[in-house]
Biotite code that builds the C-alpha atoms (Angstrom):
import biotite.structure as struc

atoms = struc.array([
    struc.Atom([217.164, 56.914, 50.083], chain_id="A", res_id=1, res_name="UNK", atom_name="CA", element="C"),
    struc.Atom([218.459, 60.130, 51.046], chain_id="A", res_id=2, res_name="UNK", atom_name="CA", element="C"),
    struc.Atom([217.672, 63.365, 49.205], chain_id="A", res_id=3, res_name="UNK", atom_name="CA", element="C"),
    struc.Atom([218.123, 66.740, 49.583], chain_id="A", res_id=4, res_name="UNK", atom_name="CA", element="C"),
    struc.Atom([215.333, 69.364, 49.170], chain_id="A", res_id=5, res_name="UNK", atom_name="CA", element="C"),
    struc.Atom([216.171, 71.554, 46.529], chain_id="A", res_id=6, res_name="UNK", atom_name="CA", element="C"),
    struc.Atom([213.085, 73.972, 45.756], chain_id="A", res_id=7, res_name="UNK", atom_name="CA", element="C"),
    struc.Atom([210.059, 74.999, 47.438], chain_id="A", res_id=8, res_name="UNK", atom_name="CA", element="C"),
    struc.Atom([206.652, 76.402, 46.285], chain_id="A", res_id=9, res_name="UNK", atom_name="CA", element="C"),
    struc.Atom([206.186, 80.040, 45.932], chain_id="A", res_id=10, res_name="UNK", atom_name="CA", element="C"),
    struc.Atom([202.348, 79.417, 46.169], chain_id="A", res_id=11, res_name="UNK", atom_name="CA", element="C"),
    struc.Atom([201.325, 79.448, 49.505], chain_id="A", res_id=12, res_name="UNK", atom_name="CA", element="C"),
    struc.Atom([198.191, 76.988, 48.656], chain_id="A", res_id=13, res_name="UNK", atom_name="CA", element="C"),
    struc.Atom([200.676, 74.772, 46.689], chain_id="A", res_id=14, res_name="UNK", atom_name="CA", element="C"),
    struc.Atom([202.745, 72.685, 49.916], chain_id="A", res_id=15, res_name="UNK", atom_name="CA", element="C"),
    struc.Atom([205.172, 70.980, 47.056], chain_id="A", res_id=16, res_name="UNK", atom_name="CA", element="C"),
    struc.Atom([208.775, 71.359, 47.789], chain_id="A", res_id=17, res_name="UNK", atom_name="CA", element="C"),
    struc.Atom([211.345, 69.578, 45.399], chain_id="A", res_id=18, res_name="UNK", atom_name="CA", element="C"),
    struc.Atom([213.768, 67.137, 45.888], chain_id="A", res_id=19, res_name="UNK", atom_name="CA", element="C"),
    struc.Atom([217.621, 65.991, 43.845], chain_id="A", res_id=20, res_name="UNK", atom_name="CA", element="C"),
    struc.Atom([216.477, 62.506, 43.700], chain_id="A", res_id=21, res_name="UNK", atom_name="CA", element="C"),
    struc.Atom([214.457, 61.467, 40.357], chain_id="A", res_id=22, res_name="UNK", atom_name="CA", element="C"),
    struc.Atom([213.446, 58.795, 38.081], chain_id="A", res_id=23, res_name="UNK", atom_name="CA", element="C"),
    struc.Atom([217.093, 57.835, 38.084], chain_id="A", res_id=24, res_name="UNK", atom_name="CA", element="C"),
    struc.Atom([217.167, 57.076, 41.616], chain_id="A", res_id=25, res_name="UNK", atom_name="CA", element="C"),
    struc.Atom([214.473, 55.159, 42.116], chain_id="A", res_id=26, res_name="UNK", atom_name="CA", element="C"),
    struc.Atom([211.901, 57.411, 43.014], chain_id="A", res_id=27, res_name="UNK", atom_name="CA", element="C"),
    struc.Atom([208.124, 57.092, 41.909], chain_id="A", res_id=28, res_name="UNK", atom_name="CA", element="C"),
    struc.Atom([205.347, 58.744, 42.356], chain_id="A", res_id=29, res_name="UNK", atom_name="CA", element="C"),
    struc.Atom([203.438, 57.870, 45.530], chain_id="A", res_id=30, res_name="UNK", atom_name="CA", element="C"),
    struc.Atom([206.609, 56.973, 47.252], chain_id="A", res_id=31, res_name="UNK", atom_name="CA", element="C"),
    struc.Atom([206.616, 58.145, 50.710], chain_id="A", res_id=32, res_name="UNK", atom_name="CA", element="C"),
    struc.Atom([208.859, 60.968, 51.961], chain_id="A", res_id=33, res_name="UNK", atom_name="CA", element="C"),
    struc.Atom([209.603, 60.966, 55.475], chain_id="A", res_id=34, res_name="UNK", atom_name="CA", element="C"),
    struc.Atom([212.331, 63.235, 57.831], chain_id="A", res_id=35, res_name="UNK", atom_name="CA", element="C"),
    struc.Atom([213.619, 62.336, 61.229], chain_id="A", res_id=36, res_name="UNK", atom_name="CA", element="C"),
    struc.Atom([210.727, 63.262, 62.922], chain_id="A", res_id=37, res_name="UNK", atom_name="CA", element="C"),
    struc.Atom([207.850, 61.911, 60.813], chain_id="A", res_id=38, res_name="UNK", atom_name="CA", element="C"),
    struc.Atom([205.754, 62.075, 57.517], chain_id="A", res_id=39, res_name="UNK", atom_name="CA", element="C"),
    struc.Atom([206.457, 64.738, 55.024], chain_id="A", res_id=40, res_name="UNK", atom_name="CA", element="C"),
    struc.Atom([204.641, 63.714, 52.220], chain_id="A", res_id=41, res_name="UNK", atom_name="CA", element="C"),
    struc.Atom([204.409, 62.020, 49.197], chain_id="A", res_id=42, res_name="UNK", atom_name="CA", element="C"),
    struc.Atom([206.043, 61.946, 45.531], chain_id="A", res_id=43, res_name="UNK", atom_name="CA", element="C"),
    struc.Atom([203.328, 63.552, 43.666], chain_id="A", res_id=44, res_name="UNK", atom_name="CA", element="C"),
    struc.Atom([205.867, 63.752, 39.796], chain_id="A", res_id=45, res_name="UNK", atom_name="CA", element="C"),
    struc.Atom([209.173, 62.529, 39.545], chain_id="A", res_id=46, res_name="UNK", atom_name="CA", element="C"),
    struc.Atom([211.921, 62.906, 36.831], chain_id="A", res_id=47, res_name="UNK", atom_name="CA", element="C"),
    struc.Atom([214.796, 61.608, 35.597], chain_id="A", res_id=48, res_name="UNK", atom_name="CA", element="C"),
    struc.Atom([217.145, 63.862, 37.920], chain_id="A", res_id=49, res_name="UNK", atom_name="CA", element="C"),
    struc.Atom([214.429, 65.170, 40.634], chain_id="A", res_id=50, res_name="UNK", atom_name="CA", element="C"),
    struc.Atom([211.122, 64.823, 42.190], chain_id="A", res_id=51, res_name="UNK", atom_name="CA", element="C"),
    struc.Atom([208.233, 67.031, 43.767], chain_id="A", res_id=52, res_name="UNK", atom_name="CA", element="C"),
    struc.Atom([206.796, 66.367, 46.870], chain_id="A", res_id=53, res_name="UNK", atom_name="CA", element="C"),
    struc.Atom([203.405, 67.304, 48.148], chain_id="A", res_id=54, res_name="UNK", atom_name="CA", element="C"),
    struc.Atom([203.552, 68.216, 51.969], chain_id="A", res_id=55, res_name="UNK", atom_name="CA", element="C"),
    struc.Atom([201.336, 66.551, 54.771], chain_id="A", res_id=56, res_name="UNK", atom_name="CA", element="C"),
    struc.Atom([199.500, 70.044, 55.178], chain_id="A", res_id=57, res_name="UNK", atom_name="CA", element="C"),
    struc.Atom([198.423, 70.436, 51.618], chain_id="A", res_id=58, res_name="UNK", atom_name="CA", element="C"),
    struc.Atom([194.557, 70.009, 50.545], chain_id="A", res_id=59, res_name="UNK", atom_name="CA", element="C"),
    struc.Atom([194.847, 67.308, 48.578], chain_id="A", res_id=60, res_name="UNK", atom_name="CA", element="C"),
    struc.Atom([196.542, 65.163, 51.667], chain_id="A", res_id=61, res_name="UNK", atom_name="CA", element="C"),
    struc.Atom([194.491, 62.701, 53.591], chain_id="A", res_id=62, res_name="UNK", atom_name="CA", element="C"),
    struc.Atom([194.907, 59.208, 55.329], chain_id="A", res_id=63, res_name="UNK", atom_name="CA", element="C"),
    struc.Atom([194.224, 56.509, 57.672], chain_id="A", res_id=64, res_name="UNK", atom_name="CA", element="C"),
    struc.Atom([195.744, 57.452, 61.082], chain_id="A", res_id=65, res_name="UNK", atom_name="CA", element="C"),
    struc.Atom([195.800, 55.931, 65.149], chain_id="A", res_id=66, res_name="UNK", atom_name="CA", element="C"),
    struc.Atom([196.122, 58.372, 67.974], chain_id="A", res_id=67, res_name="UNK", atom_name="CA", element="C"),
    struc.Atom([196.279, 58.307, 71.730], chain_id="A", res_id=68, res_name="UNK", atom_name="CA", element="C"),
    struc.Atom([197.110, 55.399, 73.815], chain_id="A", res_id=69, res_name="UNK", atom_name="CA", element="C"),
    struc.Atom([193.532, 53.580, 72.798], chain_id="A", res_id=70, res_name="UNK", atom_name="CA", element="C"),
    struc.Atom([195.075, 53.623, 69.248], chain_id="A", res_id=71, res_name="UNK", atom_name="CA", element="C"),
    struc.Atom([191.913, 55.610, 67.871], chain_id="A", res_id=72, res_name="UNK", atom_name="CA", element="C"),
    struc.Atom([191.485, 55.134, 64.278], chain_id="A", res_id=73, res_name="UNK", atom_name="CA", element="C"),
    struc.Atom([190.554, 58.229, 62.103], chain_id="A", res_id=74, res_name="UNK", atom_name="CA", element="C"),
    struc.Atom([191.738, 59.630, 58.974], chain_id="A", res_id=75, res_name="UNK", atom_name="CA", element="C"),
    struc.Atom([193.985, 63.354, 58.920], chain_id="A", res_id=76, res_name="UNK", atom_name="CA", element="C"),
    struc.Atom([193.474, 65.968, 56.564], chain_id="A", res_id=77, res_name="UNK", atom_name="CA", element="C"),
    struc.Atom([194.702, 69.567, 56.281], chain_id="A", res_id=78, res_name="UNK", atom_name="CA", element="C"),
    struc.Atom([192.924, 71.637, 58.056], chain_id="A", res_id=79, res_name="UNK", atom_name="CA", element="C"),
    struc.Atom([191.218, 74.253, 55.987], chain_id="A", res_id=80, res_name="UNK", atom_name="CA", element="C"),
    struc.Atom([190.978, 77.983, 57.594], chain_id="A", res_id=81, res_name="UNK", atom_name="CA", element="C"),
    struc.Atom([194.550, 76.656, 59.830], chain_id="A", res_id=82, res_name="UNK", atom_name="CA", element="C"),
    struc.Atom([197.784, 76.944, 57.283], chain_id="A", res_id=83, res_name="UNK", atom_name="CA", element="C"),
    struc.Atom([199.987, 74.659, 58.752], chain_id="A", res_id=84, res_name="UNK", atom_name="CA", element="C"),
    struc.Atom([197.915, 72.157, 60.965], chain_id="A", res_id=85, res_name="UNK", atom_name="CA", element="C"),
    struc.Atom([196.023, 68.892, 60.346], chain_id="A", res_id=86, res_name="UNK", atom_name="CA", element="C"),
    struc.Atom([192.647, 67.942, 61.551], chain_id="A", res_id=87, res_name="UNK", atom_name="CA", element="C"),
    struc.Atom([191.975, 64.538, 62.979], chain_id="A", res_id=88, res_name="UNK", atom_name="CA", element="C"),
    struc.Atom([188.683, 62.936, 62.615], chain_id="A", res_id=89, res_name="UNK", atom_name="CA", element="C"),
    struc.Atom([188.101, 60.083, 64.705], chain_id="A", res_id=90, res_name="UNK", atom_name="CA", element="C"),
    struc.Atom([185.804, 57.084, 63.353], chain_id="A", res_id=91, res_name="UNK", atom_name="CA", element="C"),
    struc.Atom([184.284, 56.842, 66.653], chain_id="A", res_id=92, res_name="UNK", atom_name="CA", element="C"),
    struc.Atom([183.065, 59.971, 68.009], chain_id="A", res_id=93, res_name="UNK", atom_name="CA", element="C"),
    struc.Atom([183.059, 59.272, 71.748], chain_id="A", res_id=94, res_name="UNK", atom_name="CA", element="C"),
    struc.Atom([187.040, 58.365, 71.078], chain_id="A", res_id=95, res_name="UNK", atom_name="CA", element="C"),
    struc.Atom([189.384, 59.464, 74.148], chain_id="A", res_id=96, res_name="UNK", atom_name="CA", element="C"),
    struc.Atom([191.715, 61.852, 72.014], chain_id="A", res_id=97, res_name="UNK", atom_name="CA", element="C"),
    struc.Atom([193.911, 64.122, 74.715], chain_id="A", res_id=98, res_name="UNK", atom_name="CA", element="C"),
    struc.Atom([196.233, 67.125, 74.002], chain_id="A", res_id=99, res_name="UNK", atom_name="CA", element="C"),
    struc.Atom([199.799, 66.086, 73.043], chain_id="A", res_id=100, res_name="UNK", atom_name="CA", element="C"),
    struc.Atom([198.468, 62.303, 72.297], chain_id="A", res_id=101, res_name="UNK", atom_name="CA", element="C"),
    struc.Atom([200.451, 61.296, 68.984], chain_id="A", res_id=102, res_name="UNK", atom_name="CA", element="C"),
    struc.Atom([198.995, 60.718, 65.899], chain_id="A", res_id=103, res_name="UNK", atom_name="CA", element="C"),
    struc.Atom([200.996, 58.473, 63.390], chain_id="A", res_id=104, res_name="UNK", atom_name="CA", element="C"),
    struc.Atom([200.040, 56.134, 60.041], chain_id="A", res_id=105, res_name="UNK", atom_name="CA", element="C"),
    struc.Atom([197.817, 53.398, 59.972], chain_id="A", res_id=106, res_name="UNK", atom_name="CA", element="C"),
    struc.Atom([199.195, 51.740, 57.511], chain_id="A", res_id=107, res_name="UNK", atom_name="CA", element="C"),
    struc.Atom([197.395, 49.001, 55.906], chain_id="A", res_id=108, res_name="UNK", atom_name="CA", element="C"),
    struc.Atom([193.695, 47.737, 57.629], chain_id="A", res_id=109, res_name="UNK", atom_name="CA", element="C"),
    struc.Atom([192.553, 46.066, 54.814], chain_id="A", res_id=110, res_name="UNK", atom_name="CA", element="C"),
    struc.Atom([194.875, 44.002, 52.327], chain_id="A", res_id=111, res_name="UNK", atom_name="CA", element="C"),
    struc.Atom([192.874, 44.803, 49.321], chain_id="A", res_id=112, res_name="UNK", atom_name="CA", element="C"),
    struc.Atom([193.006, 48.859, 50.361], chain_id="A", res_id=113, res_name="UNK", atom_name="CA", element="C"),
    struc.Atom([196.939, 48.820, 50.299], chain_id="A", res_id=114, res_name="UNK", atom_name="CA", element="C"),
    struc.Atom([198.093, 52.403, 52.382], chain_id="A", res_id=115, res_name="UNK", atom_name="CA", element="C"),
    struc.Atom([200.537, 54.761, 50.250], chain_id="A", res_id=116, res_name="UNK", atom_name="CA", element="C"),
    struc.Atom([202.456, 55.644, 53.737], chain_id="A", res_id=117, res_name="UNK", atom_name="CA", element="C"),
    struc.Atom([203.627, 52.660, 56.076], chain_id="A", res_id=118, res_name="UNK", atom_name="CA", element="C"),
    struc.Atom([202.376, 51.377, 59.327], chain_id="A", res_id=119, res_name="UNK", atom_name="CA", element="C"),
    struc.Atom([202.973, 53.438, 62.457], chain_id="A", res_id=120, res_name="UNK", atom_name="CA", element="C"),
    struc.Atom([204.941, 56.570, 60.920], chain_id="A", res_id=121, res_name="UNK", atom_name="CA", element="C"),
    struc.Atom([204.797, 59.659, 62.985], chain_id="A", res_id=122, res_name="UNK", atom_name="CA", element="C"),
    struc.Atom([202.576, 62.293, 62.226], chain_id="A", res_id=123, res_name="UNK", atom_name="CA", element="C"),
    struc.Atom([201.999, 64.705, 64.454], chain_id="A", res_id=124, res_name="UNK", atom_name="CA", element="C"),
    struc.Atom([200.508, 65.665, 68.261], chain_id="A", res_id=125, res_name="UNK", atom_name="CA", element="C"),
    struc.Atom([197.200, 67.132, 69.018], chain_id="A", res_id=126, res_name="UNK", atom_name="CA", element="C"),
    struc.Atom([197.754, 70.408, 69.848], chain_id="A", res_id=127, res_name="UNK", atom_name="CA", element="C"),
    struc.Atom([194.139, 71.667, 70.175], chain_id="A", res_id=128, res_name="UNK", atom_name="CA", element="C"),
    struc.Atom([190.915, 70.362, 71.009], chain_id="A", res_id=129, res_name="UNK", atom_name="CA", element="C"),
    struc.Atom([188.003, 72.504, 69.844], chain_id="A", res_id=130, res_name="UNK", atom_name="CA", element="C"),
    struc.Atom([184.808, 71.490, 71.934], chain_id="A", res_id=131, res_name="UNK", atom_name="CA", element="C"),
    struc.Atom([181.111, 71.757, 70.582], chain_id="A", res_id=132, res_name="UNK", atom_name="CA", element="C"),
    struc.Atom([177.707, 70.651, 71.145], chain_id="A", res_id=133, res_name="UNK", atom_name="CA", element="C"),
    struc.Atom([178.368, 67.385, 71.610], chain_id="A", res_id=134, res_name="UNK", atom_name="CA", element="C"),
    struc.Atom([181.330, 64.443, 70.822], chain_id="A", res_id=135, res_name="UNK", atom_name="CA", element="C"),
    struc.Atom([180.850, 64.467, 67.048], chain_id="A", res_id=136, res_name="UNK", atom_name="CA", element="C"),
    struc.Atom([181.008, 68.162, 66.986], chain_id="A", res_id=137, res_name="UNK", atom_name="CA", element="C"),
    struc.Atom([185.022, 68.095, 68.713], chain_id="A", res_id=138, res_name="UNK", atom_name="CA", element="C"),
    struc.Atom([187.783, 68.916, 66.472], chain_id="A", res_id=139, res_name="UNK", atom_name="CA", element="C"),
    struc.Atom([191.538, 67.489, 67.238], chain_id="A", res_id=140, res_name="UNK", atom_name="CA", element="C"),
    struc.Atom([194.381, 69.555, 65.449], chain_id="A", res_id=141, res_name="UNK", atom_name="CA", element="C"),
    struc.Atom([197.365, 68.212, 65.207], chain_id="A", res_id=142, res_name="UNK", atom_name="CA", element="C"),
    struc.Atom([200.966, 69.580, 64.501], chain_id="A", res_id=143, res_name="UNK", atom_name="CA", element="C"),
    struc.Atom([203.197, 67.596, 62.241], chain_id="A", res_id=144, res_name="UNK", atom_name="CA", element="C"),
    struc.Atom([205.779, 66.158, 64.178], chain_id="A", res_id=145, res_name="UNK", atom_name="CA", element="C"),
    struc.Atom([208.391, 67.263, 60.948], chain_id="A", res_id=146, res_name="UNK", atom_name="CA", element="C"),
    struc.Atom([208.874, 71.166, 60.573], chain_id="A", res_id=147, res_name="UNK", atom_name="CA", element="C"),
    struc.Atom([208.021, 71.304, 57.099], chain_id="A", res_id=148, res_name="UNK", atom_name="CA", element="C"),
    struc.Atom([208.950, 74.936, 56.555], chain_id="A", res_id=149, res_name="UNK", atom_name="CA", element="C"),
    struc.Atom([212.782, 74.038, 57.628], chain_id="A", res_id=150, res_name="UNK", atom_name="CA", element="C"),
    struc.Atom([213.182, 70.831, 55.512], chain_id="A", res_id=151, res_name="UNK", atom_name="CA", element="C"),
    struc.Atom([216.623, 69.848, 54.442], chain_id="A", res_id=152, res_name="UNK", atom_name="CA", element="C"),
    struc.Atom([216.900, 66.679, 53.873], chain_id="A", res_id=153, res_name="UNK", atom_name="CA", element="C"),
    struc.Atom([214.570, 63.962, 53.860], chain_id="A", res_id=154, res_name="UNK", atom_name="CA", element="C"),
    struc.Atom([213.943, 60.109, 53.215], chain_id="A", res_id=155, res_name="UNK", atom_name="CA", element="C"),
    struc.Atom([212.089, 58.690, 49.770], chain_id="A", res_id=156, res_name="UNK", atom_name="CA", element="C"),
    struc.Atom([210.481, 55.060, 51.013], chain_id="A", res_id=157, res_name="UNK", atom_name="CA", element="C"),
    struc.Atom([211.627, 54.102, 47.416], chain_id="A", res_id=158, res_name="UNK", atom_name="CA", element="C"),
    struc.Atom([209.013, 50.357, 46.708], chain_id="A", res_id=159, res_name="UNK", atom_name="CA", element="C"),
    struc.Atom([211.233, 47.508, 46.773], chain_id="A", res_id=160, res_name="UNK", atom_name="CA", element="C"),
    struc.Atom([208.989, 45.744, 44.075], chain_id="A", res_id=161, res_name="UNK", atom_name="CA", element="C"),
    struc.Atom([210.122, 48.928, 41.763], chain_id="A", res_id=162, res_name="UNK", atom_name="CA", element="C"),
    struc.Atom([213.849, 48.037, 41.896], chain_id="A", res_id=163, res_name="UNK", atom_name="CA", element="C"),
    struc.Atom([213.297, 44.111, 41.701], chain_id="A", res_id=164, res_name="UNK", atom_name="CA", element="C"),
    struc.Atom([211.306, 44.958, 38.487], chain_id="A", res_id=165, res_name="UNK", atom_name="CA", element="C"),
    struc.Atom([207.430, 43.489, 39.319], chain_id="A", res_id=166, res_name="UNK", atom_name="CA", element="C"),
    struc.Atom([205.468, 46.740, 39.776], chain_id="A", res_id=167, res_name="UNK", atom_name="CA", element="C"),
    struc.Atom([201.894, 45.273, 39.891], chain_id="A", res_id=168, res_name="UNK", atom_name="CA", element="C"),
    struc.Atom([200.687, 47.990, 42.329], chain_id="A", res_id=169, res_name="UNK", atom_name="CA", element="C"),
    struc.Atom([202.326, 50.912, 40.463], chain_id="A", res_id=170, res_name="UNK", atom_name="CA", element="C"),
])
């Protein structure tokens, strides 16, 4: 569903913006909130008449991601000291990660560890490579594919289970 972002955080440590879509709509918290280019974030509180969103890039984000060509599995958080950027970690250390590979959602691995964001969603693209003393020492930053400081309108991934009225994973 379509919404239309509406407010944004005045805190620079809170990445929330708000959207006209609520309770009323559809929208849950945990839903996923996506743009044209990729993953925004998630519906952290919802209302009847609107919802907030917490942004890719704040703290509190983290989750299962694939990048490159080899489909390297990692996780992406925000990267602390870098406003703005992520930080890939790669489960295997040796992994070939490349500047500009992609990054995008995992999705679900294992079915009893169901993913809040959908399979294959884009992220982002490495856009630095930090090199240390050895693999597990590299550090892969990655730029959200979405420009999350020019947000306008965006997509809630309302649950279908939500609307057909059997919320067992809610």
């Amino acid at each position: 569903m379509s919404a239309i972002v509406s407010g944004r955080s005045s805190k620079t440590w809170d990445q929330q913006v708000q959207i006209d879509k609520g309770l009323a709509d559809g929208v849950h918290r945990g839903d996923s909130v996506i743009d044209a280019a990729g993953l925004v974030g998630t519906v952290a509180n919802a209302t009847r008449g609107s919802a907030v969103v917490t942004l890719i890039t704040d703290p509190s984000f983290a989750t299962s991601v694939y990048a490159g060509r080899d489909r390297n599995l990692g996780s992406v958080t925000s990267a602390f000291g870098s406003p703005g950027a992520l930080l890939f970690e790669p489960v295997d250390g040796s992994a070939n990660v490349r500047a500009n590979d992609l990054v995008y959602t995992a999705g679900t691995i294992d079915p009893a560890l169901e993913s809040r964001y959908p399979r294959a969603v884009p992220i982002g693209r490495v856009s630095r490579i930090e090199l240390g003393n050895g693999d597990l020492d590299r550090r892969f930053y990655v730029e959200p594919a979405a420009e999350l400081s020019r947000l306008d309108i965006v997509q809630v991934l309302t649950d279908a289970r939500s609307r057909s009225g059997t919320s067992e994973n809610r």
